[in-house]
NULO-279009 format. One record per residue (C-alpha): residue in one letter; x, y, z. Coordinates in steps of 0.2 Angstrom, whole numbers, padded with zeros to 4 digits, always signed. Example, Ala and Ser with C-alpha at 12.3 -4.5 7.8 and 13.67 -1.06 7.14 Angstrom:
2
A+0062-0022+0039
S+0068-0005+0036
//
This chain:
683
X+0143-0264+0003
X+0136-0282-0006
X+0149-0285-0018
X+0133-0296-0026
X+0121-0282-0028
X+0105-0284-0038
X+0091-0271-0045
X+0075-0273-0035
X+0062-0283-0045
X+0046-0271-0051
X+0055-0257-0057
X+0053-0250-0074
X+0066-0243-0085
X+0062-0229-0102
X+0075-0222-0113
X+0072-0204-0112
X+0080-0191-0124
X+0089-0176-0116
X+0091-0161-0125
X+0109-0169-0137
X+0111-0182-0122
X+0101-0197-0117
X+0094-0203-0102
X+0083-0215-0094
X+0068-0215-0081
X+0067-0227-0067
X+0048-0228-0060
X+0050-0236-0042
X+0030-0239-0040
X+0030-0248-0024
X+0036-0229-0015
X+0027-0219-0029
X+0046-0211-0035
X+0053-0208-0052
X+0070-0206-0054
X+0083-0200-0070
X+0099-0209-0071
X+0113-0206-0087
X+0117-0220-0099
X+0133-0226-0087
X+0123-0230-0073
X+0111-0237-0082
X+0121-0250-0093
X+0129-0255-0075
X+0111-0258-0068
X+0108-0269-0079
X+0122-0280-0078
X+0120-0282-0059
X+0114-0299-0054
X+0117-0312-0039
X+0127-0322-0048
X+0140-0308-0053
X+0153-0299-0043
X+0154-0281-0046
X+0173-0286-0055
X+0163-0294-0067
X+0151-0282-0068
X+0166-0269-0074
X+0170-0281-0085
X+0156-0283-0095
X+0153-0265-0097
X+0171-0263-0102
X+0166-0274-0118
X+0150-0265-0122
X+0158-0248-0121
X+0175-0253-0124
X+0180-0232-0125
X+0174-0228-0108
X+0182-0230-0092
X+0172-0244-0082
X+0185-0249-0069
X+0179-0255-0053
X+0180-0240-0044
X+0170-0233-0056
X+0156-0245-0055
X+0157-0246-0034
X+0152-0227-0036
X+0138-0230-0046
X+0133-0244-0037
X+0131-0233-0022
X+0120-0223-0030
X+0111-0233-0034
X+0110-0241-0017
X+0107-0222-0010
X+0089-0220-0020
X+0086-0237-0014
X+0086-0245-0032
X+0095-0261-0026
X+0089-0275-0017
X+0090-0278+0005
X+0083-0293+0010
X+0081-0283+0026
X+0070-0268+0021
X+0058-0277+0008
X+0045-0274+0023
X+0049-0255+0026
X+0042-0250+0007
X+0026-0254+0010
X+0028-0239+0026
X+0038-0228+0018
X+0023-0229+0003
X+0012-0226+0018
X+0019-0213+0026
X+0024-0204+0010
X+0004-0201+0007
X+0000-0196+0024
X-0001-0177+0025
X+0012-0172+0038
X+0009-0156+0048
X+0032-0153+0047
X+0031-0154+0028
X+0018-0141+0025
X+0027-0128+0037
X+0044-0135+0029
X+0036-0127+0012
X+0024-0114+0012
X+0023-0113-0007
X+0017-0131-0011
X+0004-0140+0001
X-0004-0159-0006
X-0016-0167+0001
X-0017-0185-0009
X-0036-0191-0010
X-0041-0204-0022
X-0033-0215-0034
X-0042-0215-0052
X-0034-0225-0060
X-0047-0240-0061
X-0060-0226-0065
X-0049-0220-0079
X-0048-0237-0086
X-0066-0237-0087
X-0070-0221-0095
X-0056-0217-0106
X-0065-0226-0120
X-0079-0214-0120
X-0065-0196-0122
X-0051-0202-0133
X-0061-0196-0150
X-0058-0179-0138
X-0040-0181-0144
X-0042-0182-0163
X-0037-0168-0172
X-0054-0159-0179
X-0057-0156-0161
X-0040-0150-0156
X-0041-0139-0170
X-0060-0130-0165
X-0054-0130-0147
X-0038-0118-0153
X-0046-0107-0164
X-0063-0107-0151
X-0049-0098-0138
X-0044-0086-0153
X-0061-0082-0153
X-0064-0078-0136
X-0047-0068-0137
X-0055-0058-0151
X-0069-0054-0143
X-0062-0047-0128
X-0051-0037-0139
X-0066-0030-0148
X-0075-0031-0133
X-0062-0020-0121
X-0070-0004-0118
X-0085-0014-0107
X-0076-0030-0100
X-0069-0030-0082
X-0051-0040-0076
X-0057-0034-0060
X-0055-0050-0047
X-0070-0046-0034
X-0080-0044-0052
X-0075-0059-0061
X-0075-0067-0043
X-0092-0062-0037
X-0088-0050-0023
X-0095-0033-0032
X-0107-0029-0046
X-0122-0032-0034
X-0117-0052-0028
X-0116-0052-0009
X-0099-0060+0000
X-0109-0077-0001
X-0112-0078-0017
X-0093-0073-0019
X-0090-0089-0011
X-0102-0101-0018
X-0097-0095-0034
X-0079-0100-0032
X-0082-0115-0022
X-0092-0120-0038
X-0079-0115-0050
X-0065-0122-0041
X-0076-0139-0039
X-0083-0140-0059
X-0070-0130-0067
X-0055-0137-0058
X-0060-0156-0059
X-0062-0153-0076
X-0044-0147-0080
X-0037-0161-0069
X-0045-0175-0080
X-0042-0170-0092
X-0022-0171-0089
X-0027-0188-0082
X-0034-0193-0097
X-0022-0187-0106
X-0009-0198-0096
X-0020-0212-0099
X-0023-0211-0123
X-0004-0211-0122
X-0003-0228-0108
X+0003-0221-0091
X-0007-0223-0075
X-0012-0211-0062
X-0013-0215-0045
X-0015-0198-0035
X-0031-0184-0036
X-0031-0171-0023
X-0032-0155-0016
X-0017-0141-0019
X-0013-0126-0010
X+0000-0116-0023
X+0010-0101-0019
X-0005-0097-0006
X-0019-0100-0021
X-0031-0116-0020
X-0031-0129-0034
X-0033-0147-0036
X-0019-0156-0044
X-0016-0174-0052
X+0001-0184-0051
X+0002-0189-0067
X+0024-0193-0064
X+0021-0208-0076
X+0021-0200-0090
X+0042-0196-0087
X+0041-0213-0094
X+0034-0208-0111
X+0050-0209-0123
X+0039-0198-0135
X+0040-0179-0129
X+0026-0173-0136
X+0016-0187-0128
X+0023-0179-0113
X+0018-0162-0120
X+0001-0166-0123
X-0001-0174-0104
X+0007-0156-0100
X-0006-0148-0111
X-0023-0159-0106
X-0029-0149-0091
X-0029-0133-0103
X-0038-0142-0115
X-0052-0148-0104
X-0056-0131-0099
X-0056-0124-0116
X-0072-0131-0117
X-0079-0123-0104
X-0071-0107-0108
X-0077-0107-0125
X-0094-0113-0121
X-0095-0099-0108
X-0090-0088-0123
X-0103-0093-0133
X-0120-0093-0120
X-0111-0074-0118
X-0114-0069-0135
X-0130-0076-0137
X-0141-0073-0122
X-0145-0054-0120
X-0137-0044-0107
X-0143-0041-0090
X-0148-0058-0087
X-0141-0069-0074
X-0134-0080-0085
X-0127-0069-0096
X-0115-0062-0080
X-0111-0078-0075
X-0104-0085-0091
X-0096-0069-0095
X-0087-0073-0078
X-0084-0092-0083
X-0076-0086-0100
X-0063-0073-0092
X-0057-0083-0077
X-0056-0095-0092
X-0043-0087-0101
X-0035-0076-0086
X-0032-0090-0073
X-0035-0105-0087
X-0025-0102-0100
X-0014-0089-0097
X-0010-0090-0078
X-0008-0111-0081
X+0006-0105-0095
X+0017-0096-0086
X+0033-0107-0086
X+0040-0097-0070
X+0027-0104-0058
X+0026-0125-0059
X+0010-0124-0066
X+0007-0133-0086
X+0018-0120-0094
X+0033-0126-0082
X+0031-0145-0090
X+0028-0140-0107
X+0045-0128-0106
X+0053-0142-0098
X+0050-0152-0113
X+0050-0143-0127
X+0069-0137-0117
X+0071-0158-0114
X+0079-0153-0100
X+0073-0163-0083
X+0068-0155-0065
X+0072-0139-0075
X+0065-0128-0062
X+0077-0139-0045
X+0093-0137-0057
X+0092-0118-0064
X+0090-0113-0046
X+0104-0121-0040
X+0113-0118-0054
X+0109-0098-0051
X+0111-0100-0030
X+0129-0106-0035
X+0133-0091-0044
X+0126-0081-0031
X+0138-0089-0018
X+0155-0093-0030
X+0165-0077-0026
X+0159-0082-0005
X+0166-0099-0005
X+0181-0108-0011
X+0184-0117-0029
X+0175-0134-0031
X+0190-0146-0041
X+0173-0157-0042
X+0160-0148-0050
X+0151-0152-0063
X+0155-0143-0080
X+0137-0139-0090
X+0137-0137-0109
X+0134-0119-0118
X+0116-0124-0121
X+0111-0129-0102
X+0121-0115-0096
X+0112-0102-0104
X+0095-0111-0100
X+0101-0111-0080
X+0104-0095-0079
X+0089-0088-0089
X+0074-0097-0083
X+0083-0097-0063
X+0084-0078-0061
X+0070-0077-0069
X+0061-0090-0058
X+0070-0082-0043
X+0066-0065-0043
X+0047-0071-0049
X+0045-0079-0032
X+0051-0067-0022
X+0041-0055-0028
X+0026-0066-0025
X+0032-0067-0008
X+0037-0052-0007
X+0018-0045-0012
X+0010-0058-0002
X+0016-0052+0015
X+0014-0036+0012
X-0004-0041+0008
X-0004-0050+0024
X+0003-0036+0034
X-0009-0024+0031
X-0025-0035+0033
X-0019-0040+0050
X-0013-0023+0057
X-0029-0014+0050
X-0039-0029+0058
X-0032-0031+0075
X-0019-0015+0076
X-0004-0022+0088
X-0010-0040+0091
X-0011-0043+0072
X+0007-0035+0069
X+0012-0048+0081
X+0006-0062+0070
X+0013-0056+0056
X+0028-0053+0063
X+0029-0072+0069
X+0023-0081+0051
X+0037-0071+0044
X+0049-0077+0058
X+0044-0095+0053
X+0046-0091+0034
X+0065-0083+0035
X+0070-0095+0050
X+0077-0107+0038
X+0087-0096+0026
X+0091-0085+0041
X+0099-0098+0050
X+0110-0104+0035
X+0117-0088+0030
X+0120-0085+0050
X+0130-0104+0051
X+0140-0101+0032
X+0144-0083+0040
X+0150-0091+0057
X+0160-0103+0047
X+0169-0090+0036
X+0174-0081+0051
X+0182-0097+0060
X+0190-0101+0045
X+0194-0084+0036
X+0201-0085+0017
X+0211-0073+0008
X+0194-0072-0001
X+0186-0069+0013
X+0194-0055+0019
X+0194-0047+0005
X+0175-0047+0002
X+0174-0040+0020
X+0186-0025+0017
X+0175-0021+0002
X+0159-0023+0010
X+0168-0011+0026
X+0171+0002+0011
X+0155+0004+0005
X+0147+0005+0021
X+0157+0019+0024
X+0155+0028+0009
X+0136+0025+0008
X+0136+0040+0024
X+0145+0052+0014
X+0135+0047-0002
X+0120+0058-0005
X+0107+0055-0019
X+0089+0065-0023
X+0077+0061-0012
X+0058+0060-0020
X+0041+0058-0015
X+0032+0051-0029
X+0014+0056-0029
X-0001+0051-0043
X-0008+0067-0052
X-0018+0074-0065
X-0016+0086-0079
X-0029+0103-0073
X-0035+0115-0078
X-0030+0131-0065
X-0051+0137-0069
X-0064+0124-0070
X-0084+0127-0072
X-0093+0115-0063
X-0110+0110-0070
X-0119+0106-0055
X-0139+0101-0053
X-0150+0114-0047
X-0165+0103-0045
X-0165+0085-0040
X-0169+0073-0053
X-0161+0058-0065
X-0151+0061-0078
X-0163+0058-0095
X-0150+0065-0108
X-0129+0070-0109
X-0130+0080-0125
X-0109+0082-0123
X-0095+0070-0122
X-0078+0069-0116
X-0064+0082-0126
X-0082+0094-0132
X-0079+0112-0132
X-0095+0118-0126
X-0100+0136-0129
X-0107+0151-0114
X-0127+0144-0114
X-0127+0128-0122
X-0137+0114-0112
X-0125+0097-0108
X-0137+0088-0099
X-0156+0087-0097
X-0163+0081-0081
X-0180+0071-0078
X-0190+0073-0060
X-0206+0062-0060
X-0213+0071-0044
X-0212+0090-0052
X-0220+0084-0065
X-0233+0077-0060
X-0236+0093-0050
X-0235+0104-0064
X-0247+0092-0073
X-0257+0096-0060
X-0258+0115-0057
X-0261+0116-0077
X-0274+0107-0074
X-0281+0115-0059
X-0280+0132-0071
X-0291+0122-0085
X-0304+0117-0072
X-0304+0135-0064
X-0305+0143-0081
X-0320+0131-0087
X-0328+0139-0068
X-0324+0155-0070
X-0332+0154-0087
X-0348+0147-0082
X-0350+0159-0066
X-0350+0171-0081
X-0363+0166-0089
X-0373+0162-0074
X-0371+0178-0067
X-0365+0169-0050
X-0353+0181-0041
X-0348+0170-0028
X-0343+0155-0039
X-0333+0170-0051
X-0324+0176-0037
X-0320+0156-0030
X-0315+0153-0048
X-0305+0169-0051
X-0295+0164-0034
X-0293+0148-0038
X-0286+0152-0056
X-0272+0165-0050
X-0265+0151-0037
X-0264+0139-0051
X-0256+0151-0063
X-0244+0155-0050
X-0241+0136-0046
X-0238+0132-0064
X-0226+0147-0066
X-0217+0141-0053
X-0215+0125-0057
X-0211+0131-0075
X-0196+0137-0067
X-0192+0124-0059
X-0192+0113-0076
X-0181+0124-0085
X-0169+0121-0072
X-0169+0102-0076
X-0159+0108-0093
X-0141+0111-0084
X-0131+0123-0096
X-0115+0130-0096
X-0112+0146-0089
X-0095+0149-0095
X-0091+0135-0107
X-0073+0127-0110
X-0069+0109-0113
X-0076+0094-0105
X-0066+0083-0095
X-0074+0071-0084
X-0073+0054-0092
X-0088+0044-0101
X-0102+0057-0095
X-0113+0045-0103
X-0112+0034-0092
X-0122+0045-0080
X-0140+0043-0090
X-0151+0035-0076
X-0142+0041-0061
X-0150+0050-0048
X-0143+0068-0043
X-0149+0079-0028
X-0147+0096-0028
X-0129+0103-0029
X-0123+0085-0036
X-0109+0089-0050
X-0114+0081-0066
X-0099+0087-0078
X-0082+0097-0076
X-0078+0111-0090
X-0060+0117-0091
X-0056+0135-0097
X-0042+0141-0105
X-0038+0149-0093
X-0020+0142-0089
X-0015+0123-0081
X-0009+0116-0064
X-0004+0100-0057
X-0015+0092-0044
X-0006+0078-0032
X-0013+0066-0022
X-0002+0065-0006
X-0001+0052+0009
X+0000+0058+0025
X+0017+0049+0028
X+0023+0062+0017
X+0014+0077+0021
X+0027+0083+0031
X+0041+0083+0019
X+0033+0094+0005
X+0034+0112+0006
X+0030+0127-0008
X+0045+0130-0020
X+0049+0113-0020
X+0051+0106-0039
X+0044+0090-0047
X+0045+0081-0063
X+0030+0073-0070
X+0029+0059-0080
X+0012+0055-0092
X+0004+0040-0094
X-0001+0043-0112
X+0017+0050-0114
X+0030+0038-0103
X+0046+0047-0111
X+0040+0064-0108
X+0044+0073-0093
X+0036+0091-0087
X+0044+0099-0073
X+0034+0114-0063
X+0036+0119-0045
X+0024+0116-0031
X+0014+0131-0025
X+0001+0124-0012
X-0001+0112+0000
X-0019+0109+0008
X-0032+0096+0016
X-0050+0090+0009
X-0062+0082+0022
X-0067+0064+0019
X-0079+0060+0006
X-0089+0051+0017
X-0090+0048+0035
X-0078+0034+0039
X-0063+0037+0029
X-0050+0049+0031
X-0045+0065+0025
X-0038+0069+0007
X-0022+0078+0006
X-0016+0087-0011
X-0001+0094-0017
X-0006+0110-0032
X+0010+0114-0042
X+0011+0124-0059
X+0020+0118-0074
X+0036+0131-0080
X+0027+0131-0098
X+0012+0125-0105
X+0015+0109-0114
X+0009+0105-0130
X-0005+0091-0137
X-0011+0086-0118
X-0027+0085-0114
X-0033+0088-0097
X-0035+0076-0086
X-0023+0067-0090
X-0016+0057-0076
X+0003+0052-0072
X+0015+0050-0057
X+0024+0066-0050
X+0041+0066-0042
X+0044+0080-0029
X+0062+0083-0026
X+0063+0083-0007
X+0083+0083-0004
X+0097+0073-0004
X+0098+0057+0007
X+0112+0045+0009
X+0107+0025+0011
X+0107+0025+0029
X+0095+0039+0030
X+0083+0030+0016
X+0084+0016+0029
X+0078+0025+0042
X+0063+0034+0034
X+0059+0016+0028
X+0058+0011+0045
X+0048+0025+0055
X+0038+0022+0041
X+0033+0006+0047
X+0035+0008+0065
X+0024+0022+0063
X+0010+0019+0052
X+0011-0001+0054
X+0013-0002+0071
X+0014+0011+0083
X-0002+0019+0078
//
């Protein structure tokens, strides 16, 4: 090592507070790296210099912090790490920054596999843009319009409060797959809101960066746990000793797009619906505050609400240290006692541990839901070839983790401890009693609060609903009419046989009194087949009004919103339910089908009602055909309650457990796995 070190020339140095502790910031622009270093290091950094030897270097720190221990084996460690970030000065790789700055923006092909959650591609450098225009937004950063921007997004809140019996969270919705848009449009419709919308937020933590004096030197493209974004490297602002400079940095994409948000909010409420516009802004406006505001704020994933955490916690690379912190619990009883590890404070400790499981078990279950996602879209797209590519990304995303567990296991046995040992007798005796312990197995099913004897109101002529006279929870009485029905066609035709009666009438009136036979006779024919037409057609009209035959209580939801839709004859309109006594309707997979029998019991737990629990016994098991051609059949599981419960309405809906006997682990295991083998794979 140079025992005449010196700092490299160009770095800059801030004073960053740290929770009770202090710290400062170390920007290395040439390589585009920010680093944090503790007060120690620092106060030796700055003493290094050509003209001093690292003896002399102890001993002027030794004066300014006479109560520290700043021997020189002390400062020969931090002067190698220092050296090891590449902080000091070689004459002989001044020329290799320039390269590793280079190479550091390329995109390499090994870095994205090597992290599959985070993919950059750098673009452009802004910063000389910035400088131009920040003139023209920083009244953006005033208080009056930070004020109407907050209590704008508490508006659009409100109003989709008020609002929620007729707004959709749907995705293919809001994203312009459904609701009469073609796949196209989809597409064109995000392309636009990722272009507009995302540029947006992304300035507007670049300006941010810029009203409080950093730089920003990277724009581009961002592919986050599998979701596009843009993204901005706005790094400098670590520098910022103020933390809610660095808050407000945090803070500026969300507040760019408030605008937006609460523009779309407002063209929603003014323009009228059905309109074009008044769709799309409505869609602006929720993807606004869904993926805006609310999916930007969630700490867990590093989006703006990590920073903002990460401040307000002062606590850097919160996210790197909780989950080592929460890895090396995890591994502590495995491995041996560290003399040299780092003891944390009460306060960091309990932010480690909370915000690292939380963060852990959040990305595993993103994982987790992903590949499952992608499981079934490739085996249902390309059967046994596309299990094979699933199975092949997922080989590529556990090789890593796979093959250190396998090298730490291989390592413990060549060099077994006492704690080892003991870990693997205990692991041995629970293996061996999870064969001899047996737990209830269920097959949980959704289901539905019946009725055991429904009335179905169907429509006995075609038509389009004109009028529900009923709504949903109505007792409706033998007779009454629910629903009138409006058919254009019969009308018309009974419109015209009345009429055909009035002209024959008028004939047969004049053949009277002209004394013509032969017209009295055309007219008298012609008046008995238009009398008979219009009876007949009478008939038909009356049974436009669908009434009850047997009454009871309507339960098919929102039967308003049936007015204007078209039935043919036989359609079901509404679904009465008599008082008649109750069952339990299940939907079953046919995975399951072959592990339910009659007699079997089941617990079923109420949406409306989470800490009830009614129990009944299955009596049927049956199949429906498919609705429509295409899809598969329908299996349903009928059960009866032991007592009818009070205050539930029928149709209510809720998840049944059927008690299928008693497994042990091994057994579970097994069902998991012909379960994919079967339905996943082999079929």
């Amino acid at each position: 090592m140079n025992r005449n070190p010196k700092l490299r020339d160009g770095l800059v140095i801030r004073k960053v507070a740290e929770g009770d502790d202090v710290a400062y910031t170390v920007c290395d622009s040439e390589r585009d790296k920010y680093f944090r270093i503790d007060p120690y290091t620092y106060l030796v950094a700055i003493h290094l210099d050509r003209d001093r030897t690292l003896a002399d270097v102890a001993r002027l720190c030794q004066e300014a912090m006479p109560y520290n221990d700043f021997s020189l084996p002390v400062v020969e460690e931090a002067v190698q790490d220092l050296n090891a970030i590449g902080l000091l000065e070689d004459p002989y790789s001044k020329n290799l920054l320039l390269i590793e700055r280079a190479r550091a923006r390329r995109p390499r092909v090994a870095q994205i596999f090597r992290n599959m959650l985070r993919w950059e591609f750098g673009i452009w450098d802004p910063d000389a843009f910035l400088n131009r225009t920040i003139h023209s937004v920083r009244w953006l950063f005033r208080p009056v319009p930070v004020y109407a921007v907050t209590l704008g997004l508490l508006w659009c809140l409100w109003l989709v409060i008020v609002n929620r019996d007729r707004v959709s969270f749907d995705p293919n919705y809001l994203l312009g797959f459904t609701g009469g848009g073609s796949a196209a449009q989809g597409i064109l419709f995000i392309v636009v809101i990722l272009t507009v919308v995302g540029a947006v937020h992304e300035f507007g933590h670049a300006y941010a960066c810029k009203h409080f004096g950093g730089e920003v030197h990277r724009l581009g493209f961002m592919v986050l746990y599998f979701g596009p974004c843009f993204f901005c490297d706005v790094s400098h602002s670590m520098l910022f000793e103020n933390r809610w400079h660095r808050i407000w940095v945090a803070m500026g994409g969300i507040y760019f797009e408030s605008f937006i948000t609460v523009a779309a909010a407002l063209l929603w409420q003014i323009t009228p619906p059905g309109l074009g516009i008044n769709d799309l802004s409505y869609r602006v406006m929720m993807m606004g505050l869904l993926f805006g505001v609310f999916w930007n704020l969630n700490p867990l994933l590093k989006y703006d609400g990590y920073f903002v955490l990460s401040d307000i916690l002062q606590i850097a690379e919160l996210r790197e240290k909780s989950m080592r912190y929460v890895r090396d619990l995890i591994r502590r009883p495995f491995r041996r006692a560290n003399p040299g590890e780092q003891v944390l404070g009460i306060r960091r400790r309990r932010a480690y541990f909370t915000y690292g499981l939380a963060t852990l078990v959040h990305s595993y279950l993103i994982i987790f839901c992903f590949f499952q996602w992608l499981k079934g879209a490739l085996v249902s797209a390309w059967s046994e070839t596309g299990f094979i590519v699933f199975a092949c990304m997922l080989g590529m995303f556990v090789r890593k983790p796979a093959g250190d567990a396998l090298a730490q296991a291989a390592k413990a046995v060549r060099n077994p401890t006492r704690k080892t040992l003991t870990w693997a007798v205990a692991v041995l005796v629970l293996g061996v009693a999870a064969q001899f312990v047996r737990l209830p197995g269920y097959v949980a099913a959704h289901a539905r609060y019946v009725a055991a004897e429904r009335e179905v109101v169907r429509a006995e002529e075609p038509g389009r609903v004109a009028a529900v006279l009923v709504r949903e929870g109505d007792r409706v009485f033998p007779g009454r009419v629910v629903a009138i029905l409006e058919n254009d066609s019969l009308r018309a035709a009974w419109q015209g046989a009345r009429s055909r009666s009035d002209k024959s009438s008028i004939d047969l009136a004049r053949s009277i009194e002209g004394s013509n036979p032969a017209l009295y006779q055309d007219a008298s024919l012609e008046r008995g087949a238009a009398i008979a037409d219009e009876a007949g057609l009478r008939t038909s009209r009356e049974r436009l009004a669908l009434a009850a035959r047997e009454g009871g209580v309507v339960v098919t939801p929102r039967p308003t919103d049936l007015l204007g839709a078209r039935l043919e004859a036989g359609d079901t309109l509404l679904v009465l339910a008599r008082d008649a006594g109750s069952e339990v309707e299940c939907d079953l997979r046919e995975f399951d089908l072959g592990e339910i029998e009659p007699g079997q019991r089941f617990t079923l737990r109420l949406r409306s009602e989470p800490g009830r629990s009614l129990s009944g016994r299955v009596e049927r098991v049956f199949s429906l055909p498919p609705e429509s051609p295409g899809t598969k059949a329908r299996f349903k599981v009928w059960g009866r309650l032991d007592r009818e419960p009070e205050g539930v309405r029928f149709g209510e809906s809720g998840i049944a457990r059927i008690e299928v006997g008693r497994w042990n682990l091994y057994q579970r295991m097994g069902r998991a796995w012909s379960h994919f083998v079967r339905t996943d794979f082999w079929l």
